[in-house]
MARBA-433368 format. One record per residue (C-alpha): residue number from 1; residue in one letter; x, y, z. Coordinates in steps of 0.02 Angstrom, whole numbers, plus 32768, in hexadecimal, padded with zeros to 4 digits. Layout:
<selos>
{NUM; 'A'; {X; Y; Z}}
...
</selos>
This chain:
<selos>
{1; 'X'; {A448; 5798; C9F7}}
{2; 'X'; {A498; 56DE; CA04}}
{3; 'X'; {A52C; 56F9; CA66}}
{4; 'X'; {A586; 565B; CA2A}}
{5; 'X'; {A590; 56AF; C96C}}
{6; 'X'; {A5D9; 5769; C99A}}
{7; 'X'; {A642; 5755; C8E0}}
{8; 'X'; {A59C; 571B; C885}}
{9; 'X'; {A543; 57AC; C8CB}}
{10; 'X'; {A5CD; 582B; C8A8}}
{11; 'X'; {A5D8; 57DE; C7F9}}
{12; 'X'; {A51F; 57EE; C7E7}}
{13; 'X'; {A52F; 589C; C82F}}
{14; 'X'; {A598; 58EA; C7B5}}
{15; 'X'; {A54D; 58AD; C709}}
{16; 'X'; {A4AC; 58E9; C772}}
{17; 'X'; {A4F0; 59AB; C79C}}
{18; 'X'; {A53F; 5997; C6E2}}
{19; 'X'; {A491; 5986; C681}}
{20; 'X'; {A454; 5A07; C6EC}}
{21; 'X'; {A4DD; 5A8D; C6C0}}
{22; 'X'; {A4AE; 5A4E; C608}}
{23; 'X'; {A413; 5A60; C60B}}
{24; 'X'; {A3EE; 5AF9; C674}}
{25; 'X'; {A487; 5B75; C613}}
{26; 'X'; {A4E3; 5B7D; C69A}}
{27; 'X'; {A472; 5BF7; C6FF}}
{28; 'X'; {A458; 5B83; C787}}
{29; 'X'; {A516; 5B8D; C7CB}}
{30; 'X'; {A5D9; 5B60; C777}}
{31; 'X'; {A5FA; 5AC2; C724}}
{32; 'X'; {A5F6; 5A24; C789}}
{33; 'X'; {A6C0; 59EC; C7D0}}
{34; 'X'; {A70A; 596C; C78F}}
{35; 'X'; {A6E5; 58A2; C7D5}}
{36; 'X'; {A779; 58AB; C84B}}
{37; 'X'; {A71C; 593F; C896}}
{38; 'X'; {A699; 5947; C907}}
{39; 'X'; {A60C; 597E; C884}}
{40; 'X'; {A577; 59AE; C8EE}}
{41; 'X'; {A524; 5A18; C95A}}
{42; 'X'; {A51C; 59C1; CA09}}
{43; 'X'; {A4C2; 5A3C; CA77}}
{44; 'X'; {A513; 5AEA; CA2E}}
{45; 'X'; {A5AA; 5ABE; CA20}}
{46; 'X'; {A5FC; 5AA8; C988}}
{47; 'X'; {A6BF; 5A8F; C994}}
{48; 'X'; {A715; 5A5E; C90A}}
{49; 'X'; {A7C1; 59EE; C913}}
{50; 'X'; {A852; 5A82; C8F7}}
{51; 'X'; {A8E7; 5AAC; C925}}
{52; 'X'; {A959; 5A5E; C9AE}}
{53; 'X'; {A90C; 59DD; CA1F}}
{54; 'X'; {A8BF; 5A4D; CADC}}
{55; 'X'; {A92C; 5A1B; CB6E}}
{56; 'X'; {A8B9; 5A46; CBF6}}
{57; 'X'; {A804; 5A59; CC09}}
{58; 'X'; {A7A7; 5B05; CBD1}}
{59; 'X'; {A716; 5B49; CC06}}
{60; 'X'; {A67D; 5AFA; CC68}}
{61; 'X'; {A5BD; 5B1C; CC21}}
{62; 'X'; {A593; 5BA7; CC7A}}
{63; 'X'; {A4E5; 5BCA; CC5C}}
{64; 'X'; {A4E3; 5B2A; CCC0}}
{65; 'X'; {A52A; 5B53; CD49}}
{66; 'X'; {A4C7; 5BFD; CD4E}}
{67; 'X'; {A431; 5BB1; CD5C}}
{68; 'X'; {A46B; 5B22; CDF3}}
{69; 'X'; {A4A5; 5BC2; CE48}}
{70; 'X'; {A3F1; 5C25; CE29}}
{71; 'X'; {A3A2; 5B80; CE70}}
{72; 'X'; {A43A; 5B82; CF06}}
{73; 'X'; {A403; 5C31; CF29}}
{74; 'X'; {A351; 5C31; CF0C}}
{75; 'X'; {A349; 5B9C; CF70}}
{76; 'X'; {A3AD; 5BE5; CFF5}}
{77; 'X'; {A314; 5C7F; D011}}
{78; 'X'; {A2A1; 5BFE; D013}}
{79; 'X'; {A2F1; 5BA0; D089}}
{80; 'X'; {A307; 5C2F; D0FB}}
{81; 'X'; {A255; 5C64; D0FA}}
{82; 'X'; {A20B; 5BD5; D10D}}
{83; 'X'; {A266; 5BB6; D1AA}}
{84; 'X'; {A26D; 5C5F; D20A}}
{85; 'X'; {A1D7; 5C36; D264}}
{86; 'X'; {A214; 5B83; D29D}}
{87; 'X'; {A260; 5BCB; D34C}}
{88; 'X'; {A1AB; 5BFE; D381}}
{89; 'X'; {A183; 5B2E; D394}}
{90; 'X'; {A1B8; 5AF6; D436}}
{91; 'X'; {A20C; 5A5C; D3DF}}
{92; 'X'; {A291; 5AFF; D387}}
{93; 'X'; {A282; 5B71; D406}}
{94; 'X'; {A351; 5B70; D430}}
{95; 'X'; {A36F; 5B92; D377}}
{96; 'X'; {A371; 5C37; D32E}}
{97; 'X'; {A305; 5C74; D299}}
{98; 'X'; {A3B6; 5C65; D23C}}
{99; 'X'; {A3ED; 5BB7; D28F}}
{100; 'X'; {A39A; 5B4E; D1D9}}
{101; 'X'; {A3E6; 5BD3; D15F}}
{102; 'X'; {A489; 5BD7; D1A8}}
{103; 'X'; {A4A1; 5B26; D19F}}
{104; 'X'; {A464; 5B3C; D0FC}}
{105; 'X'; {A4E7; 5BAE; D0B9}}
{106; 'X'; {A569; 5B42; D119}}
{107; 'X'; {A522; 5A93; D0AB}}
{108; 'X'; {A530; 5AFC; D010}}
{109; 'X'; {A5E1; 5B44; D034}}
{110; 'X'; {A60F; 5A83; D058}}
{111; 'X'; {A5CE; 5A46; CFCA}}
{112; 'X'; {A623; 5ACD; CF57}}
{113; 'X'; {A6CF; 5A9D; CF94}}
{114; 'X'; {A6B9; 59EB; CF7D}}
{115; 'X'; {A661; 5A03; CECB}}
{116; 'X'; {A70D; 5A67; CE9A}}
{117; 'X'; {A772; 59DB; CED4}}
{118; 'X'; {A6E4; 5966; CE76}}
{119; 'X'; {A71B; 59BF; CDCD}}
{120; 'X'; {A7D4; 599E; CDE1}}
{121; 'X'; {A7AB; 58E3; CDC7}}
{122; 'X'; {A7B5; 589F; CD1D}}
{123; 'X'; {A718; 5836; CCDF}}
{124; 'X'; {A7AA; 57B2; CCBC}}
{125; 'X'; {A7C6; 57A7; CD99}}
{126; 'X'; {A713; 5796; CDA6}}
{127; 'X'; {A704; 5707; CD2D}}
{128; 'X'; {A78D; 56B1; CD89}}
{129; 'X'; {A74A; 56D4; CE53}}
{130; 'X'; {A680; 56B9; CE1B}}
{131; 'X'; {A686; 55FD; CE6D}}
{132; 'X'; {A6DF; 563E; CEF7}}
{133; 'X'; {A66C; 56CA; CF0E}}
{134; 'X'; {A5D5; 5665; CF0A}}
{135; 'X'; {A61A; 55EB; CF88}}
{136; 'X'; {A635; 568D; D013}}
{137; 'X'; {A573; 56B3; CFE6}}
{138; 'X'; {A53F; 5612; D012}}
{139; 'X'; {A5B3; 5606; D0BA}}
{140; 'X'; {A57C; 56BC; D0DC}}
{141; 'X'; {A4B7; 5687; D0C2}}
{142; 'X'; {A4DE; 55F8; D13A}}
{143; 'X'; {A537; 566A; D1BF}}
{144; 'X'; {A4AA; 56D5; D1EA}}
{145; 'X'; {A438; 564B; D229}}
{146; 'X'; {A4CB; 5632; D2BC}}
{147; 'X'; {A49E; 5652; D340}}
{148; 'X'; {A4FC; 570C; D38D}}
{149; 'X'; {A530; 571C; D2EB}}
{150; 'X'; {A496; 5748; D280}}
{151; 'X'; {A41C; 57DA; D2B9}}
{152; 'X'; {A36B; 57CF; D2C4}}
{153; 'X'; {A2E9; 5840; D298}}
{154; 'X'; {A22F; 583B; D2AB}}
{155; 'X'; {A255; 5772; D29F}}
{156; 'X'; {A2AA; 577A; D226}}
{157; 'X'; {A36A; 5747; D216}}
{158; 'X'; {A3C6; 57AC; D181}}
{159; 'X'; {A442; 57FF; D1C4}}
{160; 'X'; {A4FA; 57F1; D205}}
{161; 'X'; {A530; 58A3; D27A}}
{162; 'X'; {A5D2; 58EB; D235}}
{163; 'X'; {A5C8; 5987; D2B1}}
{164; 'X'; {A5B0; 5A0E; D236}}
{165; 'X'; {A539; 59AA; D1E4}}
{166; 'X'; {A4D0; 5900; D1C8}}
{167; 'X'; {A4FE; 58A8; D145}}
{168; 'X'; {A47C; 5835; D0DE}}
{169; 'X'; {A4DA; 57A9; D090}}
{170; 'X'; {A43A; 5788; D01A}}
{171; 'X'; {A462; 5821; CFC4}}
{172; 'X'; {A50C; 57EC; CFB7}}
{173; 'X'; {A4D5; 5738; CF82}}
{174; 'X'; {A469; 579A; CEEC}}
{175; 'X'; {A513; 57ED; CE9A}}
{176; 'X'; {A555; 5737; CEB5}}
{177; 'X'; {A4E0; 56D5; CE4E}}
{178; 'X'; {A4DC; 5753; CDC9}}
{179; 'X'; {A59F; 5730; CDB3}}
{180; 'X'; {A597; 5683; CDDC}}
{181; 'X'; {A509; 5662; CD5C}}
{182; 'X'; {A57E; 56BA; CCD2}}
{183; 'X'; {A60F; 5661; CCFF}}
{184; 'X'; {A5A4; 55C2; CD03}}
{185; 'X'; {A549; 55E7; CC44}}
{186; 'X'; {A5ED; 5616; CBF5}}
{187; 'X'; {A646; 5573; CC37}}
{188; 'X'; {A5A9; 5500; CBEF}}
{189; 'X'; {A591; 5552; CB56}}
{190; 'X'; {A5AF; 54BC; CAFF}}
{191; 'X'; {A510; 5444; CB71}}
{192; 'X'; {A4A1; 54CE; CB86}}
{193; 'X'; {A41F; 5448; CB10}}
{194; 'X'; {A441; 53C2; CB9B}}
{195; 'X'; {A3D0; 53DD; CC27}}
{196; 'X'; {A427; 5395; CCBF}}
{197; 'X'; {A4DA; 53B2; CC7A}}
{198; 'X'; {A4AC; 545F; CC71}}
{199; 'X'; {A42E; 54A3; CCDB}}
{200; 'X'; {A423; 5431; CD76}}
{201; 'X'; {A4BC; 5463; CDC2}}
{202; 'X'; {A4A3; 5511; CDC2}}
{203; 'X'; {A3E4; 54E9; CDEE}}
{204; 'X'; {A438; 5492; CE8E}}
{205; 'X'; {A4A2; 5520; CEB3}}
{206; 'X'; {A3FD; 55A3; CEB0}}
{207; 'X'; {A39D; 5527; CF1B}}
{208; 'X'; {A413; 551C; CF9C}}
{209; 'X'; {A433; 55DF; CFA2}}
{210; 'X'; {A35A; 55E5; CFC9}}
{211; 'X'; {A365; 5557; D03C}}
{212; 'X'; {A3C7; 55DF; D098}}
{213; 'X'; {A361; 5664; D06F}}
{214; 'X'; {A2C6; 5610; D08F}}
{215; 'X'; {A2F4; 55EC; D14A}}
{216; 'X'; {A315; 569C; D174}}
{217; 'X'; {A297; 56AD; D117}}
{218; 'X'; {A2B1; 5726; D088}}
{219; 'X'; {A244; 56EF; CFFF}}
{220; 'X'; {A264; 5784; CFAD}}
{221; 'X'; {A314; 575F; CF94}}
{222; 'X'; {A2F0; 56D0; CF54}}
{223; 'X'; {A27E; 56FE; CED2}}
{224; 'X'; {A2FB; 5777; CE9B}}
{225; 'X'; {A392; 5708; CE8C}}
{226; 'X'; {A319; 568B; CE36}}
{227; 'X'; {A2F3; 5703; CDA9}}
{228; 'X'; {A3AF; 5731; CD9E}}
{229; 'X'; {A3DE; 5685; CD91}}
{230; 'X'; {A346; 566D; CCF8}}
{231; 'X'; {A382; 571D; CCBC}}
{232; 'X'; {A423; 56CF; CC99}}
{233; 'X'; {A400; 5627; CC67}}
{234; 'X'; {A381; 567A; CBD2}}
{235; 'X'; {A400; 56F8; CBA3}}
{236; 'X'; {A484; 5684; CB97}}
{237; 'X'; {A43E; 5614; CB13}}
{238; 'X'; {A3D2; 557C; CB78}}
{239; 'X'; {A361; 551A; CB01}}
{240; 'X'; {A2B6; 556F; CB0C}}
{241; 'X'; {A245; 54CD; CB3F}}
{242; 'X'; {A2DA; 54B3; CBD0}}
{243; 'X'; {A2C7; 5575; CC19}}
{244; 'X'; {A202; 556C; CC0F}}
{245; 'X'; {A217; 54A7; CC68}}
{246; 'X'; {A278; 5504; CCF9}}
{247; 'X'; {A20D; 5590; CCEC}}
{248; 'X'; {A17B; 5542; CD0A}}
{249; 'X'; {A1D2; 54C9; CDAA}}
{250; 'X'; {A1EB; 556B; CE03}}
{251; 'X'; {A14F; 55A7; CDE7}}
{252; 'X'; {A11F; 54FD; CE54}}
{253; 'X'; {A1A6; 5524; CEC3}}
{254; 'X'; {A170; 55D4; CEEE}}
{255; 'X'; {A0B3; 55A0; CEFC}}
{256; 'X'; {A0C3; 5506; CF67}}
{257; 'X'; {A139; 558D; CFE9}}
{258; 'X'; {A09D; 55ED; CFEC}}
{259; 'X'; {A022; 5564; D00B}}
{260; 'X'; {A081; 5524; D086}}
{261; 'X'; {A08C; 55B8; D0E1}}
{262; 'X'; {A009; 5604; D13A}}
{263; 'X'; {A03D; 56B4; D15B}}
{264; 'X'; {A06C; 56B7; D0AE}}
{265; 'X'; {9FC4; 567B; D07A}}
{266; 'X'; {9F84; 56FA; D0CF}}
{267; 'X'; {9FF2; 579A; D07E}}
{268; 'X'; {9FA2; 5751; CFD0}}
{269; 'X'; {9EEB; 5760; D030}}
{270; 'X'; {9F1B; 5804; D06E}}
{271; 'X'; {9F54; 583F; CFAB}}
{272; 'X'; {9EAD; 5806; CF68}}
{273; 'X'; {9E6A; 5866; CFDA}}
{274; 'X'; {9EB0; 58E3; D041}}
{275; 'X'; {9E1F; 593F; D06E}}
{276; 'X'; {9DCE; 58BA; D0D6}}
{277; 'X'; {9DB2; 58E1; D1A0}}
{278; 'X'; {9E15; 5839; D1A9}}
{279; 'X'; {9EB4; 586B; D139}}
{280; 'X'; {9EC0; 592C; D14B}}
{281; 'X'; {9EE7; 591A; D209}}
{282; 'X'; {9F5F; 5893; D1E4}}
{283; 'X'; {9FBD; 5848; D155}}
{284; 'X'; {9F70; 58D9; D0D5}}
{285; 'X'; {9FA2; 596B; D155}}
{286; 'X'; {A038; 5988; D0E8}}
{287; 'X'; {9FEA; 5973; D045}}
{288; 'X'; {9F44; 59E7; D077}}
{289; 'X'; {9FA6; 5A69; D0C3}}
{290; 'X'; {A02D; 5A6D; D01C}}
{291; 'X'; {9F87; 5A80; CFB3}}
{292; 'X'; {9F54; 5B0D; D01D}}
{293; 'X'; {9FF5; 5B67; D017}}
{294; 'X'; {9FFB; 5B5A; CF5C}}
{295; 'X'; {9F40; 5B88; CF49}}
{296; 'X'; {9F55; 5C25; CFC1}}
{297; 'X'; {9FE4; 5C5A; CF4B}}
{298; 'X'; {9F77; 5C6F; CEB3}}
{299; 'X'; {9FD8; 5CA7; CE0A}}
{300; 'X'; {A045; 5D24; CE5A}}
{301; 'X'; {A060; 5CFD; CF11}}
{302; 'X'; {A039; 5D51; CFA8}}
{303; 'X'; {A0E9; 5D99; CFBB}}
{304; 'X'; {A197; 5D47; CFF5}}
{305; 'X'; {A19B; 5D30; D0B2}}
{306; 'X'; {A0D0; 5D4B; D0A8}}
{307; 'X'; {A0A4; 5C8A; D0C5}}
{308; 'X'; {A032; 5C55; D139}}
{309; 'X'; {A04F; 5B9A; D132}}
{310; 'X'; {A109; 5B9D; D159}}
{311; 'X'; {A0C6; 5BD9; D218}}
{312; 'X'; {A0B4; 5B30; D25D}}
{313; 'X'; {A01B; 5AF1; D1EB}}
{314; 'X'; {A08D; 5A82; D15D}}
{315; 'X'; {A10E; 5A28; D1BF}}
{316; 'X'; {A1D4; 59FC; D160}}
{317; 'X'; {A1A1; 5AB3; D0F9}}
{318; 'X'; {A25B; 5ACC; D0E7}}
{319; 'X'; {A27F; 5A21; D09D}}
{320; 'X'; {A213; 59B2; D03B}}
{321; 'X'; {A18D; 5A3B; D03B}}
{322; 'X'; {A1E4; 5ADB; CFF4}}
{323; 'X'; {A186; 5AE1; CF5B}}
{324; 'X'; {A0F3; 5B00; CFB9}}
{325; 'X'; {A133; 5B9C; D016}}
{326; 'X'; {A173; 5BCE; CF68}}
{327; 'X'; {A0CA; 5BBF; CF20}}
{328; 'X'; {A082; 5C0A; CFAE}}
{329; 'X'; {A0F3; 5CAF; CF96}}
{330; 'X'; {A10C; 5CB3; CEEA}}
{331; 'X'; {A065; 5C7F; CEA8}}
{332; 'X'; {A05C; 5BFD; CE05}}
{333; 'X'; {A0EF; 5C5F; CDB3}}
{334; 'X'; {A161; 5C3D; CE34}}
{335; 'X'; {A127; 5B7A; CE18}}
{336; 'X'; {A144; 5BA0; CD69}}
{337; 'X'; {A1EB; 5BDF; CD69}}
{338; 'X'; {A228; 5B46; CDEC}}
{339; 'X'; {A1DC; 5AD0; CD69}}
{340; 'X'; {A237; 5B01; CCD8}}
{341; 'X'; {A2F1; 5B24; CD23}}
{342; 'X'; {A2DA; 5A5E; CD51}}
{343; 'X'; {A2A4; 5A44; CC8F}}
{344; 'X'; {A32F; 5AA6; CC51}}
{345; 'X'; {A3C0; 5A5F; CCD9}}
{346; 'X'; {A396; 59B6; CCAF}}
{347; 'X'; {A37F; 59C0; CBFA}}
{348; 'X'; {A425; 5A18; CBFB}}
{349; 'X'; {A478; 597D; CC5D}}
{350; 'X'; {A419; 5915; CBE5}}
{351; 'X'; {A489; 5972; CB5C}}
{352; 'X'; {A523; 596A; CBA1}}
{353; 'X'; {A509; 58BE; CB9C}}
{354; 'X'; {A4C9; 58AE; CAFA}}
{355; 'X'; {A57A; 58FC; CACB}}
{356; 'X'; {A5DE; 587B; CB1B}}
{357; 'X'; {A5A1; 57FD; CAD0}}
{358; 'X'; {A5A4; 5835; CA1E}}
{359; 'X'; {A662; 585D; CA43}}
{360; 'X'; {A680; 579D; CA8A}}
{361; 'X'; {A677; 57CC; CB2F}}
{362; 'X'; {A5F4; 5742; CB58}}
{363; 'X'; {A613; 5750; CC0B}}
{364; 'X'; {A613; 57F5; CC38}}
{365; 'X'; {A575; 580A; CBDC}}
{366; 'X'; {A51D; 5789; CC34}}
{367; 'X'; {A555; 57F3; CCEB}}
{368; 'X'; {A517; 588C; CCAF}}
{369; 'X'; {A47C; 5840; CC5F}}
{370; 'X'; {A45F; 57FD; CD13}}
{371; 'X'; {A46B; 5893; CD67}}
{372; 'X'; {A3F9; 58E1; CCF2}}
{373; 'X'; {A37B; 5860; CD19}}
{374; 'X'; {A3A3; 5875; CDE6}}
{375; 'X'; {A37C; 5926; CDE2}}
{376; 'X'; {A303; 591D; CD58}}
{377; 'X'; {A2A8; 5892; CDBB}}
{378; 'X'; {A2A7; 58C9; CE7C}}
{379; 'X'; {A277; 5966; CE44}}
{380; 'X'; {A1E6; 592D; CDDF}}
{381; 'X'; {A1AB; 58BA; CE87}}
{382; 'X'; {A1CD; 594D; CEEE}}
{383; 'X'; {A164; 59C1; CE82}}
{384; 'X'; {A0D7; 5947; CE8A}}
{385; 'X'; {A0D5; 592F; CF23}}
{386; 'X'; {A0C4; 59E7; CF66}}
{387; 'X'; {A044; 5A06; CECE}}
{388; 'X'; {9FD2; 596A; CEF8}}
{389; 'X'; {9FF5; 58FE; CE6C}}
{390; 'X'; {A04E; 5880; CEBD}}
{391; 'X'; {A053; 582C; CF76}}
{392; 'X'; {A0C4; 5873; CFF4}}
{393; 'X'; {A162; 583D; CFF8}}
{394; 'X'; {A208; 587D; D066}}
{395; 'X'; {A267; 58C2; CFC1}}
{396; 'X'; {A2B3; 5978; CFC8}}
{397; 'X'; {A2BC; 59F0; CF37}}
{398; 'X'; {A368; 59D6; CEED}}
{399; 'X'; {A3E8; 5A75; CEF4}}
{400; 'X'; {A361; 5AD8; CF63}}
{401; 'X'; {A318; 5A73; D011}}
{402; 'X'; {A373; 5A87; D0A3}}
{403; 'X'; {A3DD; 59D5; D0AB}}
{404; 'X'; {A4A0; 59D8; D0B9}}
{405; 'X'; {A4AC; 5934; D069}}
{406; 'X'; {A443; 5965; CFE3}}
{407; 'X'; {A4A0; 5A00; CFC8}}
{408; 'X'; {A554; 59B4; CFC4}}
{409; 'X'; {A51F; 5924; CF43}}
{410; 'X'; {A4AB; 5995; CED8}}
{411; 'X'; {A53F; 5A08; CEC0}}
{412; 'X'; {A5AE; 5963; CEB5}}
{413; 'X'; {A554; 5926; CE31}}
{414; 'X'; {A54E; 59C7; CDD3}}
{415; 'X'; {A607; 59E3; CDDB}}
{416; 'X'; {A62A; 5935; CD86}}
{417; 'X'; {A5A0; 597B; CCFF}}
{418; 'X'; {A623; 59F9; CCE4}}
{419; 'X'; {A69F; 59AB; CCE4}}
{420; 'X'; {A65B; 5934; CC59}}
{421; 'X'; {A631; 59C5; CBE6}}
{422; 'X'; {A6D8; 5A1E; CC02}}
{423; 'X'; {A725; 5974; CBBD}}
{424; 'X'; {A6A0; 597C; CB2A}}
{425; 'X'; {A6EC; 5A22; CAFC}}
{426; 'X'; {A7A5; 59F5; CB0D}}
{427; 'X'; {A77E; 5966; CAAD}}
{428; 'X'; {A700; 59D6; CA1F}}
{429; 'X'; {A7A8; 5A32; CA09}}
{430; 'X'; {A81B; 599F; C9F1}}
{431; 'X'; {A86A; 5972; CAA3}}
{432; 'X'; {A857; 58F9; CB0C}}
{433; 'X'; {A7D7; 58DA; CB99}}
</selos>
């Protein structure tokens, strides 16, 4: 749907829903509204213009938020169980089998307080501070590669210590670009046919938030703040040859960082084949471990807290390798059932979008269509990853890895979701967003 034409479309709409009434008797639902209405069905819900304009918002979709808090909770089990045995390793042996749990809980606690305050915010306020916002990113991408200030890990420098927890500015930088890149599309509506006028600023902006990225280095990151930024640009209207043009320059970007690198080159080796003497006792140990967890598993698991992998054999089992442990202890069905409540959260974001555009709301759309592609996306890698089908990479499994960052901007992200359907609905029933 062309979000430049919402009146076209709505126009379009109704003479559409009225030949259908026509033709069908009536049998498929009551006469279309009127053209000052809103005349279709956007995602089951079907509000017609009446009565007195709603003063304050009403309602939020909850079989969304059901299902982020089955994925919270699920995630949360999994989370625990794949950890208990951590304190056995020397490297954990001062923590207690509830030490990665509890500062689970904690991270999700955090990041439903902050997702309530999240909500409060009016779509218009984050229109207005999504420059702003993008700027902190980038000054909070450059901070942690100070010296004292970030934190290293396994050589690795991600992470900034707030005392209760470590906080990952690249998953802060990912909510960022998703509002920044709406922000940016809705302002250049009107040049999104001229290449540089529209797309190399905000092509500059991406490329210096990987600079960043790449010299912590989180090429994950990266990758997923690329695809957000493409996400956006394709939903928001760019001229087909110009998307597949910048498509195809990343695509150089992305393989020339790999060629370039060897440790990278050899995590590619190591996915072809992870089996090899070579691989499985190094850069495939991960990956040929994950396969055996989920091959152990078989279709209906060997039983939650029954993994045998989790006990020291697949390293990071808590975090970028829960799926495996799930697999492991709840067989292929378990897989299953992860799989599709990621198909059916994102497609519901997806929606929600969908809605706010047909109602106007270009902006706000292009947010929630961004998140939908965030989670949508990092799941999808993550997923791969743990099943084989793609090389390893450090992504968690959004809503249900252990990661307070992750946590607070999942739940973030979700909350502004919310808050753009709530606004759907005031406006479905004739108030204002």
């Amino acid at each position: 749907m062309n979000a430049i034409q919402p009146n076209m479309m709505r126009h379009l709409a109704t003479q559409w829903a009225s030949a259908l009434y026509g033709l069908t008797g009536g049998w498929m639902g009551s006469p279309p509204a009127a053209e000052g209405a809103l005349p279709v069905n956007l995602g089951n819900y079907d509000y017609a213009r009446t009565g007195p304009a709603v003063g304050k918002l009403q309602g939020i979709d909850q079989a969304l938020v059901w299902v982020v808090v089955a994925l919270l909770m699920w995630g949360m089990v999994m989370v625990y169980s794949a950890s208990i045995a951590m304190p056995d390793n020397p490297k954990f042996a001062r923590y207690t089998q509830t030490h990665f749990l509890f500062r689970h809980v904690v991270s999700i606690a955090i990041g439903f307080a902050v997702a309530l305050l999240a909500f409060q915010v009016p779509m218009e306020t984050w229109e207005k501070i999504a420059r702003p916002l993008f700027v902190v990113s980038l000054l909070l991408l450059l901070a942690v590669l100070i010296p004292h200030v970030g934190k290293g890990v396994n050589g690795a420098r991600r992470w900034i210590s707030l005392g209760i927890m470590n906080f990952q500015p690249s998953e802060f930088a990912k909510l960022a670009v998703i509002i920044y890149a709406a922000d940016y599309m809705v302002r250049k509506m009107d040049v999104k046919e001229r290449f540089f006028r529209a797309v190399l600023p905000i092509g500059t902006a991406v490329a210096l938030a990987g600079i960043l990225l790449l010299a912590e280095p989180d090429m994950g990151a990266f990758l997923v703040i690329a695809i957000i930024a493409m996400g956006i640009l394709f939903l928001g209207g760019v001229n087909a040859r110009m998307f597949f043009l910048i498509l195809g320059v990343l695509v150089m970007i992305f393989a020339m960082i790999i060629m370039t690198s060897e440790w990278r080159r050899e995590r590619i080796f190591a996915y072809l084949d992870p089996w090899d003497m070579k691989h499985a006792l190094g850069k495939g140990y991960q990956l040929s471990h994950s396969l055996i967890a989920i091959g152990r598993g078989e279709i209906f698991g060997v039983g939650l807290g029954g993994s045998v992998e989790k006990l020291h054999w697949l390293p990071e089992a808590h975090t970028d390798f829960l799926l495996a442990v799930i697999g492991e202890e709840f067989g292929l069905i378990g897989v299953l059932s992860v799989i599709s409540l990621f198909l059916w959260l994102s497609r519901r974001i997806m929606v929600i979008g969908r809605q706010a555009i047909a109602l106007d709301r270009v902006f706000a759309g292009l947010v929630a269509q961004g998140v939908g592609i965030w989670i949508g996306f990092q799941s999808f890698i993550n997923m791969g990853v743990n099943l084989g089908a793609l090389p390893t990479k450090g992504l968690t499994l959004p809503l249900m890895s252990y990661g307070g960052s992750a946590i607070l901007l999942n739940l973030v992200a979700i909350a502004i979701v919310l808050r753009i359907d709530a606004e759907n609905k005031q406006m479905m029933r004739g108030g204002r967003a």
